[in-house]
C-alpha positions as CSV (number, residue, x, y, z in Angstrom):
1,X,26.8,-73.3,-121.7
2,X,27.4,-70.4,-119.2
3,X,28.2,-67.2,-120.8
4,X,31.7,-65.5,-119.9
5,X,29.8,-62.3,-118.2
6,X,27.8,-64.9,-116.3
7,X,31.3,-67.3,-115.1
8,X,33.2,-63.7,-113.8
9,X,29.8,-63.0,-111.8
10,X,29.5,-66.2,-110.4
11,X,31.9,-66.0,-107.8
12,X,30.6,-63.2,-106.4
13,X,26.8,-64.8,-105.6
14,X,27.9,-66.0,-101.9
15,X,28.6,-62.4,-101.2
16,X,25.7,-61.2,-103.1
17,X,23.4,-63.5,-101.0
18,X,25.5,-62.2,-97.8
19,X,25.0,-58.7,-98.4
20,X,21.1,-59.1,-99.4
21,X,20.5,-61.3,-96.2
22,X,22.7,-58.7,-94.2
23,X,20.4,-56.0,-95.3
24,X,17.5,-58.4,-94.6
25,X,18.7,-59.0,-91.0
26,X,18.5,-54.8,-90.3
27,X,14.8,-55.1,-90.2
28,X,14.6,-58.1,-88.3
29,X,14.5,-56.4,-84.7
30,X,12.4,-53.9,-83.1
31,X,13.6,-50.8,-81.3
32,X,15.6,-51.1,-78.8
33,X,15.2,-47.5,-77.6
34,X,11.5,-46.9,-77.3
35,X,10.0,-43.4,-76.0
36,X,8.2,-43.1,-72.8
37,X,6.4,-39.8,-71.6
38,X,8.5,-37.8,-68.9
39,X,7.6,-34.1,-67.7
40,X,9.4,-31.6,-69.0
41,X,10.3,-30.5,-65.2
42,X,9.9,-31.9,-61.9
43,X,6.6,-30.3,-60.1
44,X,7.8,-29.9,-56.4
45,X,10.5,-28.0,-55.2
46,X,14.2,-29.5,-55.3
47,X,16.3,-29.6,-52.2
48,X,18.8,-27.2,-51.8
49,X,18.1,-25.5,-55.0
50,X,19.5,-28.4,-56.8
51,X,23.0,-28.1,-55.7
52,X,25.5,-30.9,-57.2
53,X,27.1,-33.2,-54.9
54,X,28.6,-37.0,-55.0
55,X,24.9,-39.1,-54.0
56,X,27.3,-42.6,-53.8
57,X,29.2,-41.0,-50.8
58,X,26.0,-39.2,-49.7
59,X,26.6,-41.2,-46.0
60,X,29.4,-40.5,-45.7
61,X,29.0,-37.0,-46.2
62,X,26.0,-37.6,-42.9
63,X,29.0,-37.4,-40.9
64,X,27.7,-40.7,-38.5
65,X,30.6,-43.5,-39.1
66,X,28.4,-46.0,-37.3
67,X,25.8,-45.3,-40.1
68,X,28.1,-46.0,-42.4
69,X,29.7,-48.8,-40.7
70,X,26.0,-50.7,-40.7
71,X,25.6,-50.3,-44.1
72,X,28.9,-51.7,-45.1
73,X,28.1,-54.8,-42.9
74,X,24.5,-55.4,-44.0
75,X,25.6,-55.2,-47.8
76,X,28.7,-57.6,-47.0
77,X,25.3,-60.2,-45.8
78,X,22.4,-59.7,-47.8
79,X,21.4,-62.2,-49.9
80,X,19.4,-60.3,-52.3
81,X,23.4,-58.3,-52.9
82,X,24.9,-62.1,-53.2
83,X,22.4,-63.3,-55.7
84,X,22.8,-60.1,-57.5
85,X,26.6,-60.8,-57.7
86,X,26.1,-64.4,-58.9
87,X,23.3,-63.2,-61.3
88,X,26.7,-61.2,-62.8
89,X,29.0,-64.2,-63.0
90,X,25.9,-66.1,-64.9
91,X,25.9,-63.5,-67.4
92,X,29.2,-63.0,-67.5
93,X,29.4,-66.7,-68.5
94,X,26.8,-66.4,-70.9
95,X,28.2,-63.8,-72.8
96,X,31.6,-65.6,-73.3
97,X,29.4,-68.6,-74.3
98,X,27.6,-65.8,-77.5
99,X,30.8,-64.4,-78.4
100,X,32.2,-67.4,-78.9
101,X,29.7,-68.8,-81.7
102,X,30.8,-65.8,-83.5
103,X,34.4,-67.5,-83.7
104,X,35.2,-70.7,-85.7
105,X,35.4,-74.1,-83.2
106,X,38.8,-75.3,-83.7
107,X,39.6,-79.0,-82.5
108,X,42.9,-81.1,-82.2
109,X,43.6,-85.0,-82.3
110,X,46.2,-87.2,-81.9
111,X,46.6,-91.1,-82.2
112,X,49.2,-93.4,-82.6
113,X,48.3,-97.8,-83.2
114,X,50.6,-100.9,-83.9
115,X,49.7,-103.4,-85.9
116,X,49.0,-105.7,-89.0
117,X,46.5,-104.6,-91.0
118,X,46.3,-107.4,-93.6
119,X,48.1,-110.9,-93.5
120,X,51.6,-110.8,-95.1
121,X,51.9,-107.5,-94.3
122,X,54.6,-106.4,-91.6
123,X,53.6,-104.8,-88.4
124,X,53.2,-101.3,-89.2
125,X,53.2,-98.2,-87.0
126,X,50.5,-95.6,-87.2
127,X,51.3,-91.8,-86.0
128,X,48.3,-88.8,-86.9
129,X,47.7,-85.7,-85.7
130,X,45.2,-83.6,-86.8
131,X,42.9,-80.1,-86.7
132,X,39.2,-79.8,-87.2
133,X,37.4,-76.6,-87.5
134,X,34.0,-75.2,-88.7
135,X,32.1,-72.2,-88.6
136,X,29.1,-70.7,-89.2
137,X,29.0,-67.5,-91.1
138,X,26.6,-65.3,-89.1
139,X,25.4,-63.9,-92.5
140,X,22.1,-63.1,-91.3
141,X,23.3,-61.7,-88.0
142,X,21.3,-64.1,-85.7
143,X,24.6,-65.3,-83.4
144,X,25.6,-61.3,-83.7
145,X,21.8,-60.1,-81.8
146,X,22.5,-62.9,-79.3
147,X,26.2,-61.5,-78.4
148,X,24.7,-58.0,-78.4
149,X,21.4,-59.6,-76.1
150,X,24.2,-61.2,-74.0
151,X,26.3,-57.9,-73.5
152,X,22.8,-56.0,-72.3
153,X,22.2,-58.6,-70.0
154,X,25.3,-58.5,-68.2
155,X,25.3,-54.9,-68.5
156,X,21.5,-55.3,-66.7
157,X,22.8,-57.6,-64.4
158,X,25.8,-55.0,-62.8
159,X,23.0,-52.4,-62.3
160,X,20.5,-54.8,-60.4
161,X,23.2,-55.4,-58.1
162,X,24.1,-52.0,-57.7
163,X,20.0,-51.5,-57.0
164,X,20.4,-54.7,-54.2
165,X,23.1,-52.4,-52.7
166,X,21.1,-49.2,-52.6
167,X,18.1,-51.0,-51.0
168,X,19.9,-52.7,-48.7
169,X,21.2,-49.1,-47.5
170,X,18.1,-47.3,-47.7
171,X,16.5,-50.3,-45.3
172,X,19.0,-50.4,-43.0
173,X,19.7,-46.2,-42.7
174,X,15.7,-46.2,-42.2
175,X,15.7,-48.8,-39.6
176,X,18.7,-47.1,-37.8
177,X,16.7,-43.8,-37.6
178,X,13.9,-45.2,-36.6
179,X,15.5,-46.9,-33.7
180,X,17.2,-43.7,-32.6
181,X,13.4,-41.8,-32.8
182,X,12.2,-44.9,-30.6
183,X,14.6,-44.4,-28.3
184,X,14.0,-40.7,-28.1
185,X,10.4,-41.4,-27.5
186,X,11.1,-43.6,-24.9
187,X,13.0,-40.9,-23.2
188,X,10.4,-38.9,-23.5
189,X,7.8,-42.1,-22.1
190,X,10.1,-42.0,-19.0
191,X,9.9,-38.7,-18.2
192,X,6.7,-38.3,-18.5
193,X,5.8,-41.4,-16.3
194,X,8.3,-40.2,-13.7
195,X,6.4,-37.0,-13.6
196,X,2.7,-38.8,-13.6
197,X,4.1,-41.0,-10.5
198,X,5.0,-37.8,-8.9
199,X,1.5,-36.4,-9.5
200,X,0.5,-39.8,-8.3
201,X,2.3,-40.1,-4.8
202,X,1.4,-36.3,-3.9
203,X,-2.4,-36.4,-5.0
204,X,-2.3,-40.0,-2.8
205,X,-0.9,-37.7,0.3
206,X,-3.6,-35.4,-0.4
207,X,-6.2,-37.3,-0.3
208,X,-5.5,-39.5,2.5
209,X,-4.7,-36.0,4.6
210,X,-8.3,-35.4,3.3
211,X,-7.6,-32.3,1.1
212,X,-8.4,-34.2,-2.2
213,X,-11.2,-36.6,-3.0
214,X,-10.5,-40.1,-3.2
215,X,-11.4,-40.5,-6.7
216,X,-8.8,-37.9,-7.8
217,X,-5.8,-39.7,-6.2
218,X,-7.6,-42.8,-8.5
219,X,-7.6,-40.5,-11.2
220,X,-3.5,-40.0,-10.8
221,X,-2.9,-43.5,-9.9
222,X,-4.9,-44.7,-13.3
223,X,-2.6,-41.8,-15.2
224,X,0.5,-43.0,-13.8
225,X,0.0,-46.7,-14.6
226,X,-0.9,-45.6,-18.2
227,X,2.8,-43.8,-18.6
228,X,4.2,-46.7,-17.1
229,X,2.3,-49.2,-19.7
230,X,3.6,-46.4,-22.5
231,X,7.1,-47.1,-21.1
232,X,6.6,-51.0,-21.6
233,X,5.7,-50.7,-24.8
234,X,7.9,-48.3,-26.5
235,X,10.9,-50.1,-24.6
236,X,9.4,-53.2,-26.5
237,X,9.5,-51.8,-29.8
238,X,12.8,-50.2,-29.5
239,X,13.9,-54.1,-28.6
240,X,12.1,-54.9,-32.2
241,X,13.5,-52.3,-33.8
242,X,17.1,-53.7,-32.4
243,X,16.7,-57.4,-33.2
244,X,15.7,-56.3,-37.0
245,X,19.2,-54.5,-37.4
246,X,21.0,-57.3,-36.1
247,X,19.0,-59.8,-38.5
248,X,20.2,-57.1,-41.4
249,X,23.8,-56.7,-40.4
250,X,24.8,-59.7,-38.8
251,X,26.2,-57.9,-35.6
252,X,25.6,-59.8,-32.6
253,X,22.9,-57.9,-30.4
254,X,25.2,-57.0,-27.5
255,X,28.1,-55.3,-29.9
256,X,25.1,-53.7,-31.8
257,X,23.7,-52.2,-28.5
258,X,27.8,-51.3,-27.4
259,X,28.1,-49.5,-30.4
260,X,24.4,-47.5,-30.4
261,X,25.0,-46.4,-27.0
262,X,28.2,-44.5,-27.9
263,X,26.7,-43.4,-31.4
264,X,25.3,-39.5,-31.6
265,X,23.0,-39.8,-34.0
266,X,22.6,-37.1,-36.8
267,X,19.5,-36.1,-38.9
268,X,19.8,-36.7,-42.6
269,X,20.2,-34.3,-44.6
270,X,23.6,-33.2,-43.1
271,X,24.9,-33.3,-47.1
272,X,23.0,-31.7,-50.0
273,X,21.3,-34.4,-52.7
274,X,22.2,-33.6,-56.4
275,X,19.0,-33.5,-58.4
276,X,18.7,-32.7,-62.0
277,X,16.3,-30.3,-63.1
278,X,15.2,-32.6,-66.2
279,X,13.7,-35.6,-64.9
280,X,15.1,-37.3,-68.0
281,X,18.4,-36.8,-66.6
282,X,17.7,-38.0,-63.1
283,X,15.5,-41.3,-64.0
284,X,18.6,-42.1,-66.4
285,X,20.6,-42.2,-63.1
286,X,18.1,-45.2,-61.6
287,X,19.9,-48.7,-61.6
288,X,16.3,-50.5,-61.7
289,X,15.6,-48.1,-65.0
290,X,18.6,-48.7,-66.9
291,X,18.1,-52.6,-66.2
292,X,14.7,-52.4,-67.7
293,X,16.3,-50.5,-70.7
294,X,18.7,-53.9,-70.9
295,X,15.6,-56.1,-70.9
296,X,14.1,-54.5,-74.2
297,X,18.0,-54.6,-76.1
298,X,17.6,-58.6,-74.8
299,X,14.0,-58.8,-75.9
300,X,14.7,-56.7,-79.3
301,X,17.8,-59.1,-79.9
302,X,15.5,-61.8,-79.3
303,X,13.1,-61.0,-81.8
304,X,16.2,-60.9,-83.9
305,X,17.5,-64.4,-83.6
306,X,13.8,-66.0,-83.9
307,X,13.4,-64.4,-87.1
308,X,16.8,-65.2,-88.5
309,X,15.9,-68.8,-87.5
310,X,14.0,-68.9,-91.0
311,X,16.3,-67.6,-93.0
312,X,19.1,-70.3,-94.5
313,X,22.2,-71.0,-92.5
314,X,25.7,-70.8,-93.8
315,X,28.2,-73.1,-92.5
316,X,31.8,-74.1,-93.4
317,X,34.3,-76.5,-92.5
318,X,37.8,-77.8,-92.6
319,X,40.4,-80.5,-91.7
320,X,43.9,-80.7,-91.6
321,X,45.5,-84.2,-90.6
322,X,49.1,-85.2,-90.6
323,X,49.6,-89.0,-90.8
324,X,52.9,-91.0,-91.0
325,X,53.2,-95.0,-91.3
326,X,56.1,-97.1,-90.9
327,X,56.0,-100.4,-91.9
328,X,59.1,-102.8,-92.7
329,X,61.2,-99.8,-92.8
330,X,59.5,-97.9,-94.6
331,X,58.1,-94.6,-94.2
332,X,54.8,-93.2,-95.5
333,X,53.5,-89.6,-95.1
334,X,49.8,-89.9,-95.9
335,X,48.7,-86.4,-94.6
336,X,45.7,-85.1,-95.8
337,X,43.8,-81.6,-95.8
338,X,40.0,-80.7,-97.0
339,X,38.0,-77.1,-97.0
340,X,34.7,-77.7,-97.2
341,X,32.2,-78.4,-97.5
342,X,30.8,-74.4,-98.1
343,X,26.8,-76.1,-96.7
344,X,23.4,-74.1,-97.0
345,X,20.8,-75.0,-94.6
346,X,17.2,-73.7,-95.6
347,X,14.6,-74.8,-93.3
348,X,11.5,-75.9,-95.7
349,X,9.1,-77.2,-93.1
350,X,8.5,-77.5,-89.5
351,X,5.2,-77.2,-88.5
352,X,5.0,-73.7,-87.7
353,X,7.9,-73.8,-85.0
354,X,9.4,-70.6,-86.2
355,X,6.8,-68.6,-86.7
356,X,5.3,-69.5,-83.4
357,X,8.7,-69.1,-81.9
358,X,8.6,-65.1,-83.9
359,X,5.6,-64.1,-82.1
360,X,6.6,-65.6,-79.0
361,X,9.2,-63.0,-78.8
362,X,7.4,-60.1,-80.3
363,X,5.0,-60.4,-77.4
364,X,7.5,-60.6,-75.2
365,X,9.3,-57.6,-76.6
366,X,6.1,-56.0,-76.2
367,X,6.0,-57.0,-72.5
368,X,9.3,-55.4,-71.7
369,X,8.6,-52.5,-73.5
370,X,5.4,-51.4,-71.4
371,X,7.5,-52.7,-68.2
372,X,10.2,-50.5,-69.3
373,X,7.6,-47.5,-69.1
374,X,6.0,-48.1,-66.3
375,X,9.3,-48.2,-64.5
376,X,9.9,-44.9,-65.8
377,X,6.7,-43.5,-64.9
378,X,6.9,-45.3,-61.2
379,X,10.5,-43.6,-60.5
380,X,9.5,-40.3,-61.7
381,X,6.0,-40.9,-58.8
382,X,8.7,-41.6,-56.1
383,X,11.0,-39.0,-56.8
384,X,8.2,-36.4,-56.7
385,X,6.6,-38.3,-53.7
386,X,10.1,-38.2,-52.2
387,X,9.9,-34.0,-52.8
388,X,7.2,-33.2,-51.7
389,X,7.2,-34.9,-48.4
390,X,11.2,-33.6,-47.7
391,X,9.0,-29.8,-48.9
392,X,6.2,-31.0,-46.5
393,X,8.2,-31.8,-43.3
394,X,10.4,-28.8,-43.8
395,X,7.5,-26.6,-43.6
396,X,5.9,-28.2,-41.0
397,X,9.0,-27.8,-38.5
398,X,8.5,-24.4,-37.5
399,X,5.1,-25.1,-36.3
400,X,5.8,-27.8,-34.7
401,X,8.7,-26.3,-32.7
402,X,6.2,-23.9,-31.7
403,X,3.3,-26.4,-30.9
404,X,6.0,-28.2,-28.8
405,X,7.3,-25.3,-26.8
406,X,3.3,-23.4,-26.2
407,X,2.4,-26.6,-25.0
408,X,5.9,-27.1,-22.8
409,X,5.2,-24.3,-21.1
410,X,1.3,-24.3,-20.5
411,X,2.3,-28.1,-18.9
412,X,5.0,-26.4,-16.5
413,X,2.6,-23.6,-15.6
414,X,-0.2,-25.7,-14.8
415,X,2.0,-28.3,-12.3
416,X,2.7,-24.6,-10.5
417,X,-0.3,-23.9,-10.5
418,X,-1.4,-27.5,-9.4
419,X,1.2,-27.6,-6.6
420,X,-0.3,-24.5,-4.9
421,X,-3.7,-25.9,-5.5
422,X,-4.7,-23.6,-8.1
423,X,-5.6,-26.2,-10.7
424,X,-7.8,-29.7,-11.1
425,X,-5.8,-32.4,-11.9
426,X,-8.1,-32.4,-15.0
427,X,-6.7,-29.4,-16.2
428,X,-3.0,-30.6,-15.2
429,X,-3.6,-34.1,-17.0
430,X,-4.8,-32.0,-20.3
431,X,-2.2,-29.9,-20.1
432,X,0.2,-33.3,-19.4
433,X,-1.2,-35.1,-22.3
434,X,-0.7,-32.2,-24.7
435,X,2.6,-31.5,-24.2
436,X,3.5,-35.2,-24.5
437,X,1.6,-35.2,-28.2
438,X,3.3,-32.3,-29.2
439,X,6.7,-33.2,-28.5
440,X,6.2,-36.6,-29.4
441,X,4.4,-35.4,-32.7
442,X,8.1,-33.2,-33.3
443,X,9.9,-36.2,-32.8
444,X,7.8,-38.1,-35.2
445,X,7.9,-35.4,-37.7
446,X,11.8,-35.7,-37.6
447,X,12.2,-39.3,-38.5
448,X,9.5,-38.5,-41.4
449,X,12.3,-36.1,-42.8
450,X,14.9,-38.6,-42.5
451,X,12.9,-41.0,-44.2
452,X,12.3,-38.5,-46.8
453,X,15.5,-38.1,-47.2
454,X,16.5,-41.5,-47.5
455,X,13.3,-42.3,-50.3
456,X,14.7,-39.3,-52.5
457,X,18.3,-40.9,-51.8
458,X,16.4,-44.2,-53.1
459,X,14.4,-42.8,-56.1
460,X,17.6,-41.0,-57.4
461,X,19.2,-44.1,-57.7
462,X,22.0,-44.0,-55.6
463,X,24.8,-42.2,-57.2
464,X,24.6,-45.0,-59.9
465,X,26.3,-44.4,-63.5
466,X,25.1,-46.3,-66.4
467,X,28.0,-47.7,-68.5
468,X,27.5,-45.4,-71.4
């Protein structure tokens, strides 16, 4: 016979067991914060001293509204933004599908029949409604790590398409000033090919008065076909370059060509880049690294819930059913109610299911984890890479202008000299071909700095801000 100290602690077993298996379930997942090494400080030179602006409005702050305006449209089109979005709704869907097996599953029936049940019995009318419910008590936690799993996933989900966005703007603002360098260099092409075919037509007069040896006026008819082929080409790859913005922003070709020819296109760089001095601070700011971070929370939870899988199950269950018959005149309420049964499900055998299923996910969890770092160490390369080439460019400007205006001049003096017949037309077709590599090497050197400035807009992550 049970003792009376042992009948007043009897009812408290099922929450003994809860508490014991709740304790239990606190060891069940791995980390979901895990350490990865990041420098103390960045090793090249910040940007304007580090001084704070707004990096989401960063093109509008470029002050070129078509930029902006081909950015907008190409993100309204993409289909790596779209499936982003309805990567979103899935995982919106999925977490309203965990939170709910955290909740009791309530259910409602209704009948009515007419009738004789047995002979000699009158016809008899048959009215029920009725509630079901059951639930499982999440004692272990293993529908609570799924919920969680589902709320990082969603979470994960928003900054990928927040990454989608700020890709899709980084291609197309790179595109854009690449098609305004081409068509600076082909500027450039042309007037240098008008100025060969000048050289051309009076070494041709020359020669044929017999001041100039024929194979000079070949010379300048061979240099002025080559600037014409230059021409041809950089006119073909501005075309490219064209056709490639239009496949990005869905603008038909002709508006997109309407709309460049009345654009004044700026360098980058017009508005300062916010960057923190603690690289811990800025790669917190990267979409692609805080959606990583989501993975391992998922892949911790998921460690969770396999190993709560051998651990018993607690489930409960209720009904509640009106019923009224009416038979000969006669009415009968035969409603009925149950609670229970309070069932314990302890898995005992399965051939090794579980366990497989438990290291499944721990390798897995180990997966994410070392792609979680190697994000982190890949954004801190590109925002250094991204530093030192905006450091390199800006220090390579001044030389350049002065490359571009020694050689300028040397060109202009050598045609005078030419003209008066002071000069080879070797000399003047060095001279020539210098000038045009300088000047085209400045040009060059400019959309490198735009580009720079778009990769650190990129490896900064956009002006994102993770949820907490």
């Amino acid at each position: 016979m049970m003792s009376h100290s042992l009948r007043k602690l009897t009812p408290l077993a099922p929450a003994l067991l809860a508490t014991l298996l709740l304790s239990a379930c606190a060891g069940f997942m791995p980390p979901t914060q895990v350490e990865s090494s990041i420098a103390p400080a960045w090793q090249a030179p910040l940007p304007h001293q580090g001084n704070v602006s707004n990096l989401a409005q960063w093109w509008q702050g470029q002050g070129d509204p078509l930029l902006v305006e081909l950015i907008t449209a190409a993100q309204a089109v993409s289909p790596s933004v779209s499936q982003s979005l309805a990567r979103i709704e899935a995982a919106r869907a999925n977490q309203a599908l965990a939170r709910s097996a955290l909740l009791p599953n309530v259910s409602a029936q209704a009948g009515a029949s007419r009738g004789v049940s047995q002979p000699g019995i009158p016809v008899a009318t048959t009215s029920q409604v009725g509630l079901q419910a059951a639930w499982e008590l999440d004692v272990v936690g293993a529908n609570r790590a799924v919920s969680n799993a589902a709320v990082a996933n969603l979470e994960g989900s928003q900054a990928q398409w927040h990454d989608a966005r700020v890709s899709v703007a980084a291609e197309v603002a790179n595109l854009y000033y690449s098609l305004s360098n081409c068509s600076q260099q082909l500027l450039l092409a042309q007037r240098d090919a008008a100025s060969r075919a000048e050289t051309a037509r009076l070494t041709e007069i020359n020669a044929k008065a017999g001041f100039l040896a024929p194979s000079l006026a070949a010379m300048a008819r061979a240099s002025a076909a080559d600037g014409k082929s230059r021409v041809t080409q950089q006119s073909a790859q501005c075309d490219i370059d064209t056709k490639a913005l239009v496949a990005l922003t869905a603008i038909s070709e002709p508006d997109l060509k309407q709309k460049l020819a009345r654009a004044q296109v700026k360098p980058a760089s017009a508005a300062p880049i916010s960057v923190a001095s603690v690289p811990a601070q800025t790669i917190a700011q990267r979409p692609d690294v805080f959606a990583a971070e989501r993975d391992v929370v998922v892949a911790s939870a998921q460690v969770g819930s396999a190993k709560a899988q051998r651990f018993p199950r607690l489930s409960l269950k209720g009904t509640i059913g009106a019923m009224r018959v009416s038979s000969g005149g006669v009415d009968q309420d035969v409603s009925t109610w149950s609670f229970g049964p309070l069932a314990v499900s302890l898995p005992l055998f399965d051939g090794g299911q579980r366990v497989a299923a438990v290291k499944s996910a721990e390798a897995n969890y180990a997966a994410t984890v070392a792609m979680y770092r190697g994000k982190v160490r890949n954004a801190v390369r590109e925002v250094e890479e991204a530093l030192v080439n905006l450091q390199s460019t800006e220090s390579r400007a001044l030389d350049a202008q002065v490359s571009t205006q020694g050689y300028t001049e040397s060109l202009a003096a050598t045609q005078s000299r030419f003209s008066q017949g002071l000069a080879s037309l070797v000399e003047l077709e060095d001279a020539r071909r210098n000038a045009l590599a300088s000047e085209s090497a400045q040009l060059a050197l400019g959309l490198e700095r735009n580009r720079a400035w778009v990769s650190l807009y990129r490896a900064l992550g956009g002006g994102f801000e993770p949820a907490y």
